[in-house]
C-alpha positions as CSV (number, residue, x, y, z in Angstrom):
1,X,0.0,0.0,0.0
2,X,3.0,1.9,0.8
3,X,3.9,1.3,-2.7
4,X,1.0,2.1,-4.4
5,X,0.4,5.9,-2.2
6,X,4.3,6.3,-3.5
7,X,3.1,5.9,-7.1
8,X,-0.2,8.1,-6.7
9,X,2.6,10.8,-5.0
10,X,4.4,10.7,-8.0
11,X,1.4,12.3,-10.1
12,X,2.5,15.7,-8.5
13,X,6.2,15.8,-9.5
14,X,6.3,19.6,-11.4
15,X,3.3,20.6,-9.2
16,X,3.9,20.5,-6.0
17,X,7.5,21.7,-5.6
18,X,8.8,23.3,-3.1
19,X,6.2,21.1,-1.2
20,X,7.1,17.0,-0.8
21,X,5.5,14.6,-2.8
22,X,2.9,12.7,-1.1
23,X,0.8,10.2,-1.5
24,X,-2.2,8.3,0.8
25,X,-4.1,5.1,0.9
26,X,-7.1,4.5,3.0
27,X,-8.2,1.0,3.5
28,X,-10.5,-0.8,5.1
29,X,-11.7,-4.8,5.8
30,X,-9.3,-5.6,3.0
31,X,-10.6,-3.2,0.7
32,X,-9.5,0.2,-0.9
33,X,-11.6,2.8,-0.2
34,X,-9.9,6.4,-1.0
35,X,-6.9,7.0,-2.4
36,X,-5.3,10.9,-3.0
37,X,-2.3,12.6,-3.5
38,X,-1.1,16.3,-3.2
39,X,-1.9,17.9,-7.0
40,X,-0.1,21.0,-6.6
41,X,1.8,24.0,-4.2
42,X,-1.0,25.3,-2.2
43,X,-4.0,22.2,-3.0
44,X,-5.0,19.9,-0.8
45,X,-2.6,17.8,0.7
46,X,-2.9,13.6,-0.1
47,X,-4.7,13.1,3.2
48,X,-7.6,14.8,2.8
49,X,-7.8,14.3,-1.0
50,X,-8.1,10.7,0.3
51,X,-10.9,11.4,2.4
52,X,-12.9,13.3,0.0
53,X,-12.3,10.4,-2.5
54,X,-14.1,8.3,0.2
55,X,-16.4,10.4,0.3
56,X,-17.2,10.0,-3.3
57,X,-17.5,6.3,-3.1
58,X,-19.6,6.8,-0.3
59,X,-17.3,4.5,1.8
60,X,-17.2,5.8,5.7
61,X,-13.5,5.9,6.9
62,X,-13.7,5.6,10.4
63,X,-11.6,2.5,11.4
64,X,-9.5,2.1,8.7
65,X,-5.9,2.3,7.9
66,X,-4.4,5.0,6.2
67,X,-1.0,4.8,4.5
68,X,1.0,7.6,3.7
69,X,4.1,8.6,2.4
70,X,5.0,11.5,4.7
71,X,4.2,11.4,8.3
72,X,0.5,13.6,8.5
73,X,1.4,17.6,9.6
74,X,0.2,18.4,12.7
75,X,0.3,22.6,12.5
76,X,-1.0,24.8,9.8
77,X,0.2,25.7,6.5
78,X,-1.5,26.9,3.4
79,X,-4.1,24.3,4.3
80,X,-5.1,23.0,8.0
81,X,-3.3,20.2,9.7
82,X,-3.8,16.5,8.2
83,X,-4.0,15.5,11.6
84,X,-7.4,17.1,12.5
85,X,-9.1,15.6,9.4
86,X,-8.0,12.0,10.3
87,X,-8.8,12.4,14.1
88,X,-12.3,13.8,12.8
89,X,-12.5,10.9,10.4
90,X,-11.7,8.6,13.4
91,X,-9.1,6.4,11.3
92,X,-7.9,3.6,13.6
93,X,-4.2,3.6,12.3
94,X,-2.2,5.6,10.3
95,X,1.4,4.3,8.6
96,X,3.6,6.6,7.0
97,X,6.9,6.3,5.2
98,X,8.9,9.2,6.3
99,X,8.6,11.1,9.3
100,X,7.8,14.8,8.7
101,X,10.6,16.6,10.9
102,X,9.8,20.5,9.6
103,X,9.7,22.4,12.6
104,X,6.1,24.0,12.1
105,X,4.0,21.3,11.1
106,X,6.2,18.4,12.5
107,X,5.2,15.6,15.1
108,X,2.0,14.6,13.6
109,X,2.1,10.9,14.8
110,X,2.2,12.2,18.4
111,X,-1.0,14.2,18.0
112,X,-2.2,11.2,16.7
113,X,-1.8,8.4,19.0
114,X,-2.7,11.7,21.8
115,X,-5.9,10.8,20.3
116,X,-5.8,7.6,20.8
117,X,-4.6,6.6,17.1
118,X,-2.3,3.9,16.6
119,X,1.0,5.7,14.1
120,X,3.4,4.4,13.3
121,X,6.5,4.7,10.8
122,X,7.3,2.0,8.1
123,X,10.6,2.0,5.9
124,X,9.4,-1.4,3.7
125,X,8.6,0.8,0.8
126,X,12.2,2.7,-0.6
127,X,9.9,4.0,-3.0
128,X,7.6,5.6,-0.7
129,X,10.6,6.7,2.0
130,X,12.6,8.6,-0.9
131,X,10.0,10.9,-2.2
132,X,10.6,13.1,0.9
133,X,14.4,12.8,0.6
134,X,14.6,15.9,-1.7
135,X,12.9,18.4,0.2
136,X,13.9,17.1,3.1
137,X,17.3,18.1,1.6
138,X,16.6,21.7,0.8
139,X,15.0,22.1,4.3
140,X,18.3,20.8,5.9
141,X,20.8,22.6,3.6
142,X,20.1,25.6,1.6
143,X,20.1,23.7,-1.7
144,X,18.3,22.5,-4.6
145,X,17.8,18.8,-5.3
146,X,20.3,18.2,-8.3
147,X,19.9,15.7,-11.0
148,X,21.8,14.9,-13.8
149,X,20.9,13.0,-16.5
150,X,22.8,11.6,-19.3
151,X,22.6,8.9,-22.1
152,X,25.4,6.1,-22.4
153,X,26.7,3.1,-24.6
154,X,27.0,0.0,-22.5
155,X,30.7,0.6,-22.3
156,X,29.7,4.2,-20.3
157,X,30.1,6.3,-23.5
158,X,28.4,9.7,-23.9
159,X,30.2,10.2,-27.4
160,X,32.4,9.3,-30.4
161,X,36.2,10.1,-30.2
162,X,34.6,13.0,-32.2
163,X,32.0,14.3,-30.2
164,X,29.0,12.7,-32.4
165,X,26.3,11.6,-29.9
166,X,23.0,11.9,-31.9
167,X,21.8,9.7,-31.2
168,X,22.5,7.1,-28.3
169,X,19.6,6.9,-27.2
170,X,16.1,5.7,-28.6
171,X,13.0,8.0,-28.8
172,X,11.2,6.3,-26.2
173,X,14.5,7.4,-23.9
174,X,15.0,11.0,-25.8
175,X,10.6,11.8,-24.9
176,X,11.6,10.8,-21.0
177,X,13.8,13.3,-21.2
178,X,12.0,15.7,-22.1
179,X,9.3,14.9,-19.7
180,X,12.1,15.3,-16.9
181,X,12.8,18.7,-18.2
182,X,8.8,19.4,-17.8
183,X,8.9,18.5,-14.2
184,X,12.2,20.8,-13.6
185,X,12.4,24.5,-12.5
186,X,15.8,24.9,-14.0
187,X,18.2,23.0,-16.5
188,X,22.4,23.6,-16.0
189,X,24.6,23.1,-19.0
190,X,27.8,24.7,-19.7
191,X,29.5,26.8,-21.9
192,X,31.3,23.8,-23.5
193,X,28.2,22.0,-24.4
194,X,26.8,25.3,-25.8
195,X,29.8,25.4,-28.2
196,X,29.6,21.5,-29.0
197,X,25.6,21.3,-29.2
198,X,24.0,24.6,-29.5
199,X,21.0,23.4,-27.4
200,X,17.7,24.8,-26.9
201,X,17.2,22.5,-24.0
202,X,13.3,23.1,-23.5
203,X,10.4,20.3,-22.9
204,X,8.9,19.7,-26.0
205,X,6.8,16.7,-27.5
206,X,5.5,16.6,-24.1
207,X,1.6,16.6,-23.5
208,X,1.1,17.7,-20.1
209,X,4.4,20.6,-19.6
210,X,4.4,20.9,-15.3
211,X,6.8,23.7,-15.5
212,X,8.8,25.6,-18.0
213,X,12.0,25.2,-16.7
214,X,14.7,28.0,-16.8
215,X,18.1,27.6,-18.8
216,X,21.8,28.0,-16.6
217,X,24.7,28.1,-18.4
218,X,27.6,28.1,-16.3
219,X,30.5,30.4,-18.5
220,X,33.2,31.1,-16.0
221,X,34.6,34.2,-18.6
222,X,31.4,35.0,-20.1
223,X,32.0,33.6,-23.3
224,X,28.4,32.3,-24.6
225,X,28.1,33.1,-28.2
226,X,25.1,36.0,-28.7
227,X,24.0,34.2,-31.7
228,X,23.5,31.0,-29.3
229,X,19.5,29.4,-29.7
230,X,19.6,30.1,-26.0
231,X,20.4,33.7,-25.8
232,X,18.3,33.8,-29.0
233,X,15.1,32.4,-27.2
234,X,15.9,33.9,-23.9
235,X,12.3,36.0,-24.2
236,X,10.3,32.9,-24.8
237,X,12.0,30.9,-21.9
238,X,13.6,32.5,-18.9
239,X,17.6,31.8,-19.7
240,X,20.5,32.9,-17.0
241,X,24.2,33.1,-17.5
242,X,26.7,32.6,-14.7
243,X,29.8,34.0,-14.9
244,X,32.3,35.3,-12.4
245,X,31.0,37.4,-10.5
246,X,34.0,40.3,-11.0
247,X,32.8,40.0,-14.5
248,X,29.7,41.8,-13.8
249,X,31.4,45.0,-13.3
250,X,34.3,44.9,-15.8
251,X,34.3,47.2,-18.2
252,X,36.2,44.9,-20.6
253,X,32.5,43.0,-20.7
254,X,30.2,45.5,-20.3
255,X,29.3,45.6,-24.3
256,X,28.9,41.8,-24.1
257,X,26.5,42.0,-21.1
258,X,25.0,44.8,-22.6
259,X,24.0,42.6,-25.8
260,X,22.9,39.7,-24.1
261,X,20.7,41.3,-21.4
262,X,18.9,43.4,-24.4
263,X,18.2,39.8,-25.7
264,X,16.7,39.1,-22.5
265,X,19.8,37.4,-20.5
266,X,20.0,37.3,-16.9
267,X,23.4,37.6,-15.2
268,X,24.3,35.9,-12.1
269,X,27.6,36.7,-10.6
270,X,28.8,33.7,-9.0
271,X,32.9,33.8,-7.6
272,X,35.2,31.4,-8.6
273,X,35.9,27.7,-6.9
274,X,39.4,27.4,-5.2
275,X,41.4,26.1,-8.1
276,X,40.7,29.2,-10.0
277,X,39.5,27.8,-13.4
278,X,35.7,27.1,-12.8
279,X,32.4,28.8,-10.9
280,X,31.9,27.8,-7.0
281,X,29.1,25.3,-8.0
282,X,27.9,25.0,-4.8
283,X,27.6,28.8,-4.6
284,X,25.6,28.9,-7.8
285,X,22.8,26.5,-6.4
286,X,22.6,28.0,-3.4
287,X,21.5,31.0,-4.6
288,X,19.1,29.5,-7.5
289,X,17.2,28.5,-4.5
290,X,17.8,31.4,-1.7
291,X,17.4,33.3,-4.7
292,X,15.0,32.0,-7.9
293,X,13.0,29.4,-5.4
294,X,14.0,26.9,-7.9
295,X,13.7,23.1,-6.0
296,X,15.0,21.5,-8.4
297,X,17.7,21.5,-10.4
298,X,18.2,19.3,-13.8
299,X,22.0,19.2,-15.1
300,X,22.7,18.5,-18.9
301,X,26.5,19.0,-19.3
302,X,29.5,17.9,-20.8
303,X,31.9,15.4,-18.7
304,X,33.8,18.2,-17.4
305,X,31.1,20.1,-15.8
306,X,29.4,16.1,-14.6
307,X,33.0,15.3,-13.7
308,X,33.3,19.1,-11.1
309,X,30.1,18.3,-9.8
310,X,30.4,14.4,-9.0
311,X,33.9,15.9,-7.5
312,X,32.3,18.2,-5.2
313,X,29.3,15.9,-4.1
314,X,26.8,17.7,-5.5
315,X,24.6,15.6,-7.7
316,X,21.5,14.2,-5.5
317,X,20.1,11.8,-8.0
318,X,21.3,10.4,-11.4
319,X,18.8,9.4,-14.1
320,X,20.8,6.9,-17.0
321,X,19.5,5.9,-20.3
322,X,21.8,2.7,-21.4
323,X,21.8,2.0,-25.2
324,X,22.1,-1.3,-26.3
325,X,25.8,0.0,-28.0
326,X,29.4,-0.6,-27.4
327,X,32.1,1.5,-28.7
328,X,34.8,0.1,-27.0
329,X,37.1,2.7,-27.9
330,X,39.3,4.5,-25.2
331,X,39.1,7.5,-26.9
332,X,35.4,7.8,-26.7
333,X,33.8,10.8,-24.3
334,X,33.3,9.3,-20.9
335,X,30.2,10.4,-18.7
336,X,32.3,12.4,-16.1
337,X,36.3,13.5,-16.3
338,X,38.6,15.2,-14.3
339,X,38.7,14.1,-10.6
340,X,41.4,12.1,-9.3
341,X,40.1,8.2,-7.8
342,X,43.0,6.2,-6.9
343,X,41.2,3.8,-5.7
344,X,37.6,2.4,-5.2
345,X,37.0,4.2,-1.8
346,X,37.3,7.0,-3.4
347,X,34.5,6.3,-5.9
348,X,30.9,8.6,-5.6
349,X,28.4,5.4,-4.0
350,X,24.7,5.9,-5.3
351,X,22.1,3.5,-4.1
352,X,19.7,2.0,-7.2
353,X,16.1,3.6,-6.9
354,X,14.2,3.2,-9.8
355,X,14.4,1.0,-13.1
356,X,12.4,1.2,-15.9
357,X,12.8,-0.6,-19.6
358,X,12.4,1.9,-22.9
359,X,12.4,-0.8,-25.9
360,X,15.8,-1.7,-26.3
361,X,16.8,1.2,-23.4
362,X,16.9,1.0,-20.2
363,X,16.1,3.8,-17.8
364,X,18.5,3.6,-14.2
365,X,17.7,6.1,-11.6
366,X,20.4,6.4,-9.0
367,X,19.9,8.3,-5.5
368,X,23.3,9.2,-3.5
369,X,23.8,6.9,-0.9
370,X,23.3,7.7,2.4
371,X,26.3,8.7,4.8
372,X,26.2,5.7,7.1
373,X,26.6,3.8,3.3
374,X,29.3,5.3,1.8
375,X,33.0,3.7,2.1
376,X,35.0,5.4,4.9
């Protein structure tokens, strides 16, 4: 049942962000009787769409089981506390995946069995305890849930020795992708994929768009092309260069920025990481979520910019389309380059999450493991 709420939670990715994804199961003598998830920021949370879908089936809830995702909130939000609607439905137990440890609206199980309701929490379901994991992360740290996504020969190849890549992938795999993107406030790339690829890098084919996500280029020297398809569409979908943030005040640059903010070009000034060459990373997502609210944060890139970013730790989740292809050439692009791993310790650990077969692809989705996981 667990399960099953995680799946109806998954409805809401693109709608609900910054909120969790949740899910809810009522059930009762063996049967299901209500099921609901949050539809989007602000709506009714899973709970009590639950309870109104028992409602319409004209099934009474009172002692049943309910099964969430998230542990029920106990203080107010946008909308009341969960816990009032299922201690006025007089549910006899409630299980939840993940416990709900915001400081506000936290601590609902304890309301709950106050009122004499049996709660308690249930980690049988991985799919149902991650959903929580990424804004649980944002709460905790400041930052955006980061996921990169990539396409790969079975020999981990993103490219030729040349750079041809088109395609890898099968369509099934290349209309995920661009459902990911529709679920995404904001998509990173670099400045050496905009050379290489000239990307546009918005959803399209996609049927049901959540959110038009925002384009970040990271260009350490501010050296996007103006004639790029993304400063050329940066009126039809919001587009934002970061660059170094003494940059932004340089008067060797200030015709450059001129031209790209008149074609409608943000400009974030981000300083420099420690080795000198490249943007603080971690900097830059911190503030597109202090700053732009965006939750999260999709990452397209070349394997230098994939390589920085597995350096630093900063990639949450991993989605993988494997092509039935082998190249087996040593010259070939590999996903990620430039950190130094001796040895296997020092290797990035992600735990398996989802899987998920596309004709002859196959869709991996990898979550970083968690601390008490990873190799000393």
């Amino acid at each position: 049942m667990l399960d099953l709420a995680a799946r109806l939670a998954l409805r809401g990715a693109g709608r609900v962000e910054p909120n969790p994804l949740v899910g809810c199961v009522i059930v009762k003598e063996g049967r299901i009787i209500g099921m609901g998830h949050h539809r989007e920021y602000g709506g009714l949370h899973a709970e009590r769409e639950a309870l109104a879908d028992c409602a319409r089936r004209s099934e009474s809830p009172r002692g049943s089981t309910v099964y969430c995702t998230l542990e029920p909130c106990g203080g107010h939000g946008k909308q009341p506390p969960c816990v009032e609607a299922l201690i006025a439905a007089g549910v006899s137990r409630v299980i939840f995946a993940s416990p709900d440890e915001s400081p506000n609206k936290g601590r609902g199980a304890l309301q709950l069995k106050a009122a004499g309701i049996a709660a308690e929490l249930c980690r049988d379901s991985p799919l149902a305890s991650g959903l929580c994991v990424p804004w649980a992360k944002r709460e905790s740290t400041g930052l955006p849930w980061v996921v990169a996504k990539w396409a790969q020969t079975i020999d981990g190849r993103v490219a030729t020795r040349s750079g041809e890549s088109k395609w890898i992938s099968n369509e099934r795999s290349r209309a995920r992708v661009h459902s990911l993107r529709a679920r995404a406030d904001a998509i990173l790339t670099g400045i050496g994929t905009v050379r290489a690829d000239d990307p546009l890098l918005t959803a399209r084919g996609v049927r049901r768009v959540r959110r038009c996500a925002a384009r970040i280029i990271a260009d350490t020297d501010l050296d996007i092309p103006t004639d790029a398809k993304l400063v050329q569409t940066a009126r039809e979908t919001p587009t934002y260069v970061a660059c170094d943030s003494d940059l932004l005040a340089a008067g060797i640059t200030s015709e450059k920025r001129a031209r790209l903010e008149s074609a409608g070009v943000k400009l974030i000034g981000v300083p420099r990481s420690g080795q000198g060459q490249r943007l603080n990373m971690r900097e830059l997502l911190r503030v597109l979520w202090s700053q732009f609210r965006f939750a999260t944060v999709m990452i397209e890139a070349g394997p230098g910019l994939l390589g920085g970013m597995f350096d630093e730790d900063l990639i949450d989740e991993a989605v993988v389309y494997i092509a039935p292809l082998m190249l087996g050439d040593e010259l070939a692009k590999s996903v990620a380059v430039g950190r130094l791993a001796e040895s296997l310790g020092a290797a990035r650990r992600y735990d398996l999450w989802r899987i998920k077969a596309l004709s002859s692809d196959v869709e991996l989705t990898y979550r970083r493991a968690p601390i008490h996981s990873r190799p000393a």
